[in-house]
Legacy VTK file of the C-alpha trace (Angstrom):
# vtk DataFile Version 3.0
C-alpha trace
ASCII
DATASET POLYDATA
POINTS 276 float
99.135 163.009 128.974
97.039 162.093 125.654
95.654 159.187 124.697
95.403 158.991 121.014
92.913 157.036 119.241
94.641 155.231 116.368
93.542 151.977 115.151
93.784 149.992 117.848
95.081 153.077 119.529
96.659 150.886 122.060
98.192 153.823 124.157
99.682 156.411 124.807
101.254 159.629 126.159
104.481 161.849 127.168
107.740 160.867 128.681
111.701 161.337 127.234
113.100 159.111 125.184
113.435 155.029 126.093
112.829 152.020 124.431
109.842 150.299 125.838
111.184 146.704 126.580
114.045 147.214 124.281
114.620 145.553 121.282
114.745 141.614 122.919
111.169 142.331 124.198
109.237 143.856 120.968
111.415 141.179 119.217
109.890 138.164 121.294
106.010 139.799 121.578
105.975 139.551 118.256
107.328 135.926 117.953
104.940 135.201 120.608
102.318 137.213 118.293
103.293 135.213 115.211
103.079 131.731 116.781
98.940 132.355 117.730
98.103 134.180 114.284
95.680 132.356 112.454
96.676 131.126 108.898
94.597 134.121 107.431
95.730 136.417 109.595
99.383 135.570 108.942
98.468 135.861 104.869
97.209 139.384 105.719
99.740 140.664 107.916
102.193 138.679 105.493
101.039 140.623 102.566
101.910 143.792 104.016
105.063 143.404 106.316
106.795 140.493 103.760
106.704 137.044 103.784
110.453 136.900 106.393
110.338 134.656 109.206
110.353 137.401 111.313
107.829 138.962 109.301
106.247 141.223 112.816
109.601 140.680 114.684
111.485 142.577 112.196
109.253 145.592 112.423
108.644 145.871 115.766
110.818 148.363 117.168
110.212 150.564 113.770
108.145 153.087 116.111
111.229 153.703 118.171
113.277 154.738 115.248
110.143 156.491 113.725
109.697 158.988 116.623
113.076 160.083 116.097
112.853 161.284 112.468
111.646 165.005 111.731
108.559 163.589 109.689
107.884 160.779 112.661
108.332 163.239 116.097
104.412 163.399 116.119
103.653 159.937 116.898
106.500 160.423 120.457
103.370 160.593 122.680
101.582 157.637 121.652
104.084 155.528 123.390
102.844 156.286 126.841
100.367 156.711 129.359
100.509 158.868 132.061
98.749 156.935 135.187
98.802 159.950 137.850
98.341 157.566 140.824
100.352 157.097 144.132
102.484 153.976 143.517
102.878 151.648 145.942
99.809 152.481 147.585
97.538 152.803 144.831
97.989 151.850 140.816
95.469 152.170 138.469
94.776 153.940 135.038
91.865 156.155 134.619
90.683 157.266 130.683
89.302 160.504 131.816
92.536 161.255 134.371
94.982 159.937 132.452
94.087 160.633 128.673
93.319 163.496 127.153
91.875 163.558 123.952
94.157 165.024 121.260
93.453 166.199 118.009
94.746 164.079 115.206
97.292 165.695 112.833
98.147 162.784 110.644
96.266 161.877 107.762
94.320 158.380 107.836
97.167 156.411 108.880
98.507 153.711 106.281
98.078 149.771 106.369
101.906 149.384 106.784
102.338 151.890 109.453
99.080 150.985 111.702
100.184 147.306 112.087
104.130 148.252 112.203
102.562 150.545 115.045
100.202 148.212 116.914
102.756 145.494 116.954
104.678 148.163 118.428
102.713 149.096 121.057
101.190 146.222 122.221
104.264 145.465 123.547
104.810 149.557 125.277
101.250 149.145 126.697
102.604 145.926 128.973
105.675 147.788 130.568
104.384 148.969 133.486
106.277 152.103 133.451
104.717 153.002 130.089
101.931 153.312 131.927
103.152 155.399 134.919
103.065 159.112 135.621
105.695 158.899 138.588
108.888 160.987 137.592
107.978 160.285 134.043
107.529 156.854 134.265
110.916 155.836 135.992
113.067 158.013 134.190
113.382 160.149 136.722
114.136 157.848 139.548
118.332 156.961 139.580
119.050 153.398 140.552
122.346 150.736 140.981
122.038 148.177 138.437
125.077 146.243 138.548
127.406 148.916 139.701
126.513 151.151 137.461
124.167 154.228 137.899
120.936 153.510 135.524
117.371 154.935 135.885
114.601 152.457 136.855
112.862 152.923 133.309
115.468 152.043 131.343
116.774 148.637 133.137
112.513 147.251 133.090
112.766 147.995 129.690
116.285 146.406 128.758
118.693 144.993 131.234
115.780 143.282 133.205
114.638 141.596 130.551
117.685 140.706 129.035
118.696 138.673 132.166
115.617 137.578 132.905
115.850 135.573 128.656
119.528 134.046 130.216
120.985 134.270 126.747
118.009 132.995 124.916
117.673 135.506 121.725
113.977 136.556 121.012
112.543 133.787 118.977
114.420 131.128 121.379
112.412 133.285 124.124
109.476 133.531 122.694
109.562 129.261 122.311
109.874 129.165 126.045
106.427 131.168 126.727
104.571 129.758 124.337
105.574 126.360 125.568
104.992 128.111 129.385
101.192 129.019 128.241
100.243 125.831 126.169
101.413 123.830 129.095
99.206 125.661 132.063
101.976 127.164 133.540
100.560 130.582 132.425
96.762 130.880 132.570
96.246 132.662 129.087
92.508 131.952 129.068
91.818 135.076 131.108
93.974 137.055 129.148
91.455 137.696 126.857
88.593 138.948 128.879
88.048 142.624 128.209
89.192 142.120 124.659
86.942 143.290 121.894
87.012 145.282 118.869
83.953 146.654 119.795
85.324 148.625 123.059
88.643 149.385 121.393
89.346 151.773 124.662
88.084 149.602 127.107
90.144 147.071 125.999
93.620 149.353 125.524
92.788 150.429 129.185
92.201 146.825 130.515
95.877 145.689 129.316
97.392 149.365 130.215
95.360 148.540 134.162
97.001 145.206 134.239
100.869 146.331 133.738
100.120 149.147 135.626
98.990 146.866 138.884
102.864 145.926 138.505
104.458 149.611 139.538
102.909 148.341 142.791
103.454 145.067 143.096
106.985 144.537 141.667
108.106 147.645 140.132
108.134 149.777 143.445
106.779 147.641 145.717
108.270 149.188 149.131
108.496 152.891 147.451
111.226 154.219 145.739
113.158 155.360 148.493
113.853 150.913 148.956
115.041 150.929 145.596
117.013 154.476 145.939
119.208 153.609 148.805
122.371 153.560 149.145
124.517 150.246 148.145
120.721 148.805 146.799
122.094 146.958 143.458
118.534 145.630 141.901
120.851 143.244 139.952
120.544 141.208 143.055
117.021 140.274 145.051
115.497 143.179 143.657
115.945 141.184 140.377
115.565 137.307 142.047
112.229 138.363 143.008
110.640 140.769 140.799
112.616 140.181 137.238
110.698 136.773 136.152
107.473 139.014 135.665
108.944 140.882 132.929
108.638 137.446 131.175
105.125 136.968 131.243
104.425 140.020 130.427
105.883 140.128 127.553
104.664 136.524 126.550
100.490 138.038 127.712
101.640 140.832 125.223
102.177 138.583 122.343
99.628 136.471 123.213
97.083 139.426 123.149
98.700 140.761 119.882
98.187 137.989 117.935
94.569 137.595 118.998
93.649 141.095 118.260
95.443 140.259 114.813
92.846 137.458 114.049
89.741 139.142 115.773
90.754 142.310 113.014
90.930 139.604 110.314
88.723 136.435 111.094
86.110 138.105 112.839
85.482 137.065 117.362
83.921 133.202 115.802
86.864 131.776 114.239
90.682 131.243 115.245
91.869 131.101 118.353
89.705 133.602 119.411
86.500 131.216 119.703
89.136 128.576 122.264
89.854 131.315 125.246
LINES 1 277
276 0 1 2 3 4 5 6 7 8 9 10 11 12 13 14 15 16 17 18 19 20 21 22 23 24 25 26 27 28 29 30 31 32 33 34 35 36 37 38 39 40 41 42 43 44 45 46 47 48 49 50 51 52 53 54 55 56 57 58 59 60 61 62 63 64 65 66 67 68 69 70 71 72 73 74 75 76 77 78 79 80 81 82 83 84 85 86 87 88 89 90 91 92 93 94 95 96 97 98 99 100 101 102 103 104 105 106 107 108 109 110 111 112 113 114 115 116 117 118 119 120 121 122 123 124 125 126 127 128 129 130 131 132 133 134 135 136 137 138 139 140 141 142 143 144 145 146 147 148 149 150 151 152 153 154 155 156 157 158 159 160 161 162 163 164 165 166 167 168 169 170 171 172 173 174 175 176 177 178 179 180 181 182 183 184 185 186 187 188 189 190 191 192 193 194 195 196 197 198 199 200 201 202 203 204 205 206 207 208 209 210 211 212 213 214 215 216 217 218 219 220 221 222 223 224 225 226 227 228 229 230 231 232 233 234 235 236 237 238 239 240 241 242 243 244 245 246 247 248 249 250 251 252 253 254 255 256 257 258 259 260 261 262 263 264 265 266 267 268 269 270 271 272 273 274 275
């Protein structure tokens, strides 16, 4: 239940072990990220992370792997928040409910790992369990996903999206939202509203408020108990009618990344920044 302020800080709290969006996700918010960097922004980020094509995709489940080392188990609880609401009647995030400030116990944190980390988590702080209290955020609540047991966190943050791509790998993915948001389909330009590095919170709890509206509207939107029952397999409509969000999601997470990339580098009155 902390919220921990690290450079963009974007989120954070307890829950057990899970990927957020699994690897396929981070992969394409990052791809996403890297197509609306500004050239200087790339050069910076570039002259940290390596000049690779997948310069941010390649490092953007790092976290994951991170939190399971001795020297990296501090840094589990930044990968959550802990909305105590009352999904599917309510969702929202609250600062002073939800997050609790936490005393830091890591040393400034390095260039490499803050942007390995915020790529990271600008993709955790758009799965709308990351940002769910409720039986730790899905983990807790037992499912059918294609005849097979699974809990409800782990298929929104793997099997979900992975059907929802339809083979596509994450930079083939990533090509279809970009073309989805440069064509009107999605409507980026109020994805940026409550961005600002001047109101780093405000804006971490904006994007966490957004996924969270999700639990209610597509994560659990008739309760659990709908999802729970008996010979329920949310491979089926569960998945026809809910699993396309995961997409755009993940494509307003990239899309958000890379801005907050060139607002840290260029400054709110150049890039792309200046067109939303």
């Amino acid at each position: 239940m902390h919220c921990h302020h690290m450079i963009p800080a974007l989120l954070l709290s307890t829950a057990p072990a899970a990927h957020a969006w699994g690897v396929l996700g981070h992969s394409t918010v990052a791809y996403v990220a890297q197509h609306y960097v500004t050239p200087s922004t790339a050069n910076f980020v570039q002259a940290i992370l390596g000049t690779a094509p997948d310069y941010m995709a390649n490092v953007s489940s790092w976290p994951d792997t991170y939190r399971r080392t001795p020297e990296g188990e501090w840094s589990t609880q930044l990968h959550w928040i802990d909305a105590n609401d009352a999904p599917p009647e309510s969702c929202e995030v609250e600062y002073t409910r939800d997050c609790r400030p936490r005393a830091a116990k890591s040393t400034e944190a390095q260039l490499l790992d803050a942007i390995r980390f915020l790529i990271h988590f600008a993709g955790d702080i758009h799965q709308p369990l990351h940002t769910e209290a409720l039986e730790e955020g899905g983990n807790g609540i037992n499912i059918t996903w294609d005849g097979k047991t699974a809990n409800l966190h782990a298929i929104w943050d793997t099997q979900i999206p992975v059907k929802a791509a339809a083979g596509k790998n994450a930079s083939e993915w990533a090509e279809e939202m970009v073309g989805l948001i440069e064509n009107g389909k999605y409507n980026a330009s109020g994805w940026l509203d409550a961005t600002s590095l001047d109101d780093i919170k405000g804006t971490a709890m904006s994007w966490a408020n957004d996924a969270n509206d999700y639990v209610c509207t597509d994560v659990l939107p008739d309760g659990r108990e709908a999802i729970e029952a008996e010979g329920v397999d949310l491979a089926g409509a569960y998945f026809e009618k809910h699993g396309e969000v995961t997409k755009e999601l993940i494509a307003r997470a990239g899309y958000r990344l890379g801005s907050f990339l060139n607002l840290i580098v260029d400054g709110p009155a150049n890039g792309h920044w200046s067109d939303n």
